[in-house]
C-alpha positions as CSV (number, residue, x, y, z in Angstrom):
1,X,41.5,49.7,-62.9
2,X,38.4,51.5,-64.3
3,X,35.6,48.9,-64.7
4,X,33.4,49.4,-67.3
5,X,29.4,49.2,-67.2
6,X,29.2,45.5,-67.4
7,X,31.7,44.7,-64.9
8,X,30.3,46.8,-62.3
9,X,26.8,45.6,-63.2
10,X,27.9,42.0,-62.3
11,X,29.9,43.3,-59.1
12,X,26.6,44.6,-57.6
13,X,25.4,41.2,-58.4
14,X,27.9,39.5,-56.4
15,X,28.0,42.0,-53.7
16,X,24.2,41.7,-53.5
17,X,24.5,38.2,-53.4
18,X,27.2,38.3,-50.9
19,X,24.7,39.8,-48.6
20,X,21.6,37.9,-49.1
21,X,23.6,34.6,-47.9
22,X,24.9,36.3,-45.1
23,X,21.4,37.5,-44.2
24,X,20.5,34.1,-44.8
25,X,23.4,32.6,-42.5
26,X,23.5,35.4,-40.1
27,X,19.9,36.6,-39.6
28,X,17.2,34.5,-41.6
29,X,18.2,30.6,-40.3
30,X,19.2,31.5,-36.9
31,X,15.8,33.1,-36.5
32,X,14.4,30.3,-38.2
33,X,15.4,28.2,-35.7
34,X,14.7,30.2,-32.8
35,X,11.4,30.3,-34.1
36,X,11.2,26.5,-34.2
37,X,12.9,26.2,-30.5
38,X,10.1,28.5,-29.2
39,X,7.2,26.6,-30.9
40,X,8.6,23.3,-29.7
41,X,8.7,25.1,-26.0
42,X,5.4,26.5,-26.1
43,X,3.9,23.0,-27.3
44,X,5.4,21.8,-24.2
45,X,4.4,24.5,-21.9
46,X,0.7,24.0,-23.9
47,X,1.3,20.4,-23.2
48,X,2.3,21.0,-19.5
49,X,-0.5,23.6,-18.9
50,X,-2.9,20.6,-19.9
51,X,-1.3,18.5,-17.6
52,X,-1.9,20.9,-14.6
53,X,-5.0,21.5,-15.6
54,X,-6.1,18.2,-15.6
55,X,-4.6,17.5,-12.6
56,X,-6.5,20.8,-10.6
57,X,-9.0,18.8,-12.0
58,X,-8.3,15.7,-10.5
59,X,-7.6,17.4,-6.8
60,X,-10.6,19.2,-6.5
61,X,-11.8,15.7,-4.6
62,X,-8.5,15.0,-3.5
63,X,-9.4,15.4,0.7
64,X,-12.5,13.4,0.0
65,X,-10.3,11.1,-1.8
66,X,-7.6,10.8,1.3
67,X,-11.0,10.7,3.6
68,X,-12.4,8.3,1.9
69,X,-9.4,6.5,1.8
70,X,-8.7,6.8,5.7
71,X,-12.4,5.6,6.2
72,X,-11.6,2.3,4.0
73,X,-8.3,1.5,5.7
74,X,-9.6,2.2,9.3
75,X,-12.3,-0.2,8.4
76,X,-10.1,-3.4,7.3
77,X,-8.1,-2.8,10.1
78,X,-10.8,-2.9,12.3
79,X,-11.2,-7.1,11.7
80,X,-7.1,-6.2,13.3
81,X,-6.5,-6.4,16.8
82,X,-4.5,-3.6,18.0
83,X,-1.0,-3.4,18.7
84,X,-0.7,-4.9,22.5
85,X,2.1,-6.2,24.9
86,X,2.6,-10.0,25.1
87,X,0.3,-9.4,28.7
88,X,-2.7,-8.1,26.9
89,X,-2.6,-10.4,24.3
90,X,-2.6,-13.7,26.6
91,X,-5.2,-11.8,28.5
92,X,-7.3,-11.6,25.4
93,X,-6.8,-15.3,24.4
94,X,-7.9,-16.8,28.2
95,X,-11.4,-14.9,27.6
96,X,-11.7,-16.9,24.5
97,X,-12.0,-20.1,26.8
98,X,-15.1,-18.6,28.2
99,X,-17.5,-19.4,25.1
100,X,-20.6,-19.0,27.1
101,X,-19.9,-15.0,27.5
102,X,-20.7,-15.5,31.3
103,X,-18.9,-15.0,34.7
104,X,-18.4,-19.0,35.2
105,X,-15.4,-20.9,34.6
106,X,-14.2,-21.3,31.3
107,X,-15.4,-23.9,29.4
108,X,-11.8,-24.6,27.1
109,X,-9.6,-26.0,30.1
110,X,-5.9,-25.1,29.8
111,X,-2.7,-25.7,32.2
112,X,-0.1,-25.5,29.7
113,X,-0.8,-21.5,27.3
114,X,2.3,-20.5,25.9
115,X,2.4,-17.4,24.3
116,X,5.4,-16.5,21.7
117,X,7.6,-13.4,21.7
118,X,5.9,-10.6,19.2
119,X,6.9,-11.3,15.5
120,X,6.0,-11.1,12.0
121,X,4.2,-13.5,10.0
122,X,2.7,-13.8,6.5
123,X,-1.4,-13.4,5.6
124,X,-1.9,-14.0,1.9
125,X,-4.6,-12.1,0.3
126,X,-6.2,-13.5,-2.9
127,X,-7.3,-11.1,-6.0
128,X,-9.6,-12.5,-8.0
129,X,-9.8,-10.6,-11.5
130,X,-9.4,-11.6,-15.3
131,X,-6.8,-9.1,-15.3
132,X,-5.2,-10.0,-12.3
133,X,-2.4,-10.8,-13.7
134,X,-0.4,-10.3,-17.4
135,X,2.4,-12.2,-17.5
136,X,3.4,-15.1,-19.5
137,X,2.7,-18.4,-19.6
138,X,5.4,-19.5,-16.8
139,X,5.2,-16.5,-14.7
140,X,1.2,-17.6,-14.5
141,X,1.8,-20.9,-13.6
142,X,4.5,-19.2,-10.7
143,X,2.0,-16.6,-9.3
144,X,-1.2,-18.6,-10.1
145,X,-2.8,-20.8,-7.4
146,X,-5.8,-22.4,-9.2
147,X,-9.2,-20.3,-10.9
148,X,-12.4,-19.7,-9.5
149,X,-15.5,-19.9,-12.3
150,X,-12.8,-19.5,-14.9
151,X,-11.4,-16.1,-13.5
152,X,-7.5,-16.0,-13.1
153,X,-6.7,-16.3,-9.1
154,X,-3.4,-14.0,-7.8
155,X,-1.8,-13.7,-4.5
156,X,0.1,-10.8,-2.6
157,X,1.6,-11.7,0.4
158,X,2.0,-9.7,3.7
159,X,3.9,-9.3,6.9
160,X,2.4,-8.4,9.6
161,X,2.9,-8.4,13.6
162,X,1.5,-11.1,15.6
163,X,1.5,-13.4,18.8
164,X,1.4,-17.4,18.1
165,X,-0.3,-19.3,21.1
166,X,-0.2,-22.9,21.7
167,X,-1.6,-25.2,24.5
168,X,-3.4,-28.3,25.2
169,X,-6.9,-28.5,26.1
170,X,-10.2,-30.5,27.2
171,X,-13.9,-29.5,26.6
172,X,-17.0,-30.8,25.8
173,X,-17.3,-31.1,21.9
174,X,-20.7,-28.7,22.3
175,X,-17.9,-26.3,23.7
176,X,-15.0,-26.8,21.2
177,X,-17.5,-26.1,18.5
178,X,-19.1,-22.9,20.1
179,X,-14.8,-21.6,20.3
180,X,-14.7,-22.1,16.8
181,X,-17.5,-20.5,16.0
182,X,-17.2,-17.3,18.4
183,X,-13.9,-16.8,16.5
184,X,-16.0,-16.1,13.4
185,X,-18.6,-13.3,15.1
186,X,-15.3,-12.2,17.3
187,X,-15.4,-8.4,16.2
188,X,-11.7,-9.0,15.2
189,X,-11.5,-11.6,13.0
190,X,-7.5,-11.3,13.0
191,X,-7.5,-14.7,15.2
192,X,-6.7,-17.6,13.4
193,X,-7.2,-20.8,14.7
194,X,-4.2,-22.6,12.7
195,X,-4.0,-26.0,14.4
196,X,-6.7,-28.1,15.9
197,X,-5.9,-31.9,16.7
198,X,-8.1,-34.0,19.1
199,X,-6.9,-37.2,20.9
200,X,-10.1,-39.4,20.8
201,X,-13.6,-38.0,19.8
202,X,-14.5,-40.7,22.5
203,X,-18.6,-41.5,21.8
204,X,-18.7,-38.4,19.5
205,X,-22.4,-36.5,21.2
206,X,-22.3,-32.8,22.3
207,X,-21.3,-34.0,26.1
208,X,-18.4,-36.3,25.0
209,X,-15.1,-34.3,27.0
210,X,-12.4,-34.1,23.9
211,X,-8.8,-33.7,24.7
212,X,-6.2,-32.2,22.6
213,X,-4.0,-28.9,21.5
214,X,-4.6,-26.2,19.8
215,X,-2.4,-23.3,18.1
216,X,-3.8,-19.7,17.1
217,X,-2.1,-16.5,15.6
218,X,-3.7,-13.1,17.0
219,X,-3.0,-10.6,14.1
220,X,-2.2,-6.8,14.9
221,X,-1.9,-3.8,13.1
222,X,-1.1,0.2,15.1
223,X,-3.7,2.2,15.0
224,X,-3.6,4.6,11.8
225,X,-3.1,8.5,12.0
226,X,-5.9,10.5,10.7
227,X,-5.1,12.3,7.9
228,X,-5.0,15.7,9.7
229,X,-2.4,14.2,12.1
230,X,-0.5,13.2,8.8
231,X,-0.5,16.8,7.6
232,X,0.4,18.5,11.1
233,X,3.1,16.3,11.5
234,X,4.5,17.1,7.6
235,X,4.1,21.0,8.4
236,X,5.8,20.4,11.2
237,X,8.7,18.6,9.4
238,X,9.0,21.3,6.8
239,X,8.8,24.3,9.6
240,X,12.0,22.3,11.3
241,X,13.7,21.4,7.8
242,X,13.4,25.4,7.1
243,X,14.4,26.1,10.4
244,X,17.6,24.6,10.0
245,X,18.2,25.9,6.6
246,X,18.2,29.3,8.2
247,X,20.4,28.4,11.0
248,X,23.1,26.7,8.3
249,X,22.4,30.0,6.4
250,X,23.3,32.5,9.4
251,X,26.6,30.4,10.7
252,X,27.7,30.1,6.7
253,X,27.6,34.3,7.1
């Protein structure tokens, strides 16, 4: 069929308009959406490269930070006694009795010290903060234990490993006050004096002998690795973790 001037004028057309939407389908939207895809990643990796930057940033003072750090925890744990055996600790609590500091007897008299296995018990440390805590109106009244000058009062709870003693006593009330009060300048402060019940205060002057018992918990915390021996010892871990990679590796062969 012979198509006259018109006819092939319009199939042109068609053809040409054939090819645009398959450009379009084919070529144009695909990289269209490439296009998109790759701005999408590279406001990522922009957003990422921030990120890092930021955080180079951040660790140029990161081993001052971990120093200072070290430094801060070494110091609280120093009001800590060390970590001891039950022997050392009962040791530690008889030269308590000897509030004088000198080489006499003691002045806290005891027959009777008992001295528990080691264990864990709670210390509760109090925040004080307006923004201590965010919670609502019941969970505040849960975690809350009272305000100080109108600031909100929180409490974390900890465990931590201790002796209990117990025993009954008699000293001079000049002398039971001086124990109590060496246990505040005592360069741990990690001994708590958590029961203190006298029999008869008698005629109540600094000579008067007082009878009763008393029960303390000595506090202890292990001595903290320095930050260097923290890094050794995590090389170390990753020299042996490769280590064994490679072995696995060679018998897989």
């Amino acid at each position: 069929m012979k198509l006259n001037a018109r006819d092939q004028l319009l199939l042109v057309i068609v053809l040409v308009a054939c090819l645009w939407l398959a450009g379009i389908m084919y070529l144009i939207i695909p990289a269209k959406d490439k296009l998109k895809a790759d701005k999408a990643t590279l406001e990522e990796k922009i957003t990422e490269r921030d990120s890092k930057k930021a955080q180079v940033e951040k660790d140029k003072t990161l081993r001052e930070d971990i120093q200072a750090a070290y430094d801060k925890a070494v110091e609280t744990s120093s009001i800590f006694y060390p970590r001891m055996i039950q022997n050392a600790a009962a040791t530690e609590m008889q030269s308590k009795f000897n509030v004088d500091g000198d080489e006499d007897e003691q002045e806290i008299k005891n027959t009777n010290l008992s001295v528990s296995e080691i264990s864990s018990a709670n210390l509760t440390q109090y925040v004080y903060g307006a923004d201590a805590v965010n919670a609502t109106l019941d969970e505040l009244i849960q975690q809350v234990d009272g305000t100080e000058e109108g600031v909100v009062v929180s409490k974390r709870v900890f465990a931590l490993t201790c002796y209990t003693f117990s025993y009954d006593f008699s000293a001079t009330k000049e002398d039971c006050i001086k124990f109590m009060e060496n246990l505040l300048s005592n360069d741990h402060k990690s001994l708590v004096l958590d029961k203190f019940e006298i029999a008869s205060v008698g005629d109540n002057e600094d000579d008067t002998e007082w009878s009763g018992s008393m029960s303390l918990t000595l506090y202890m915390v292990p001595n903290l690795p320095t930050p260097e021996e923290v890094d050794a010892r995590g090389k170390a871990a990753l020299t042996d973790a490769e280590a064994s990679n490679e072995t696995v590796d060679a018998v897989e062969e």
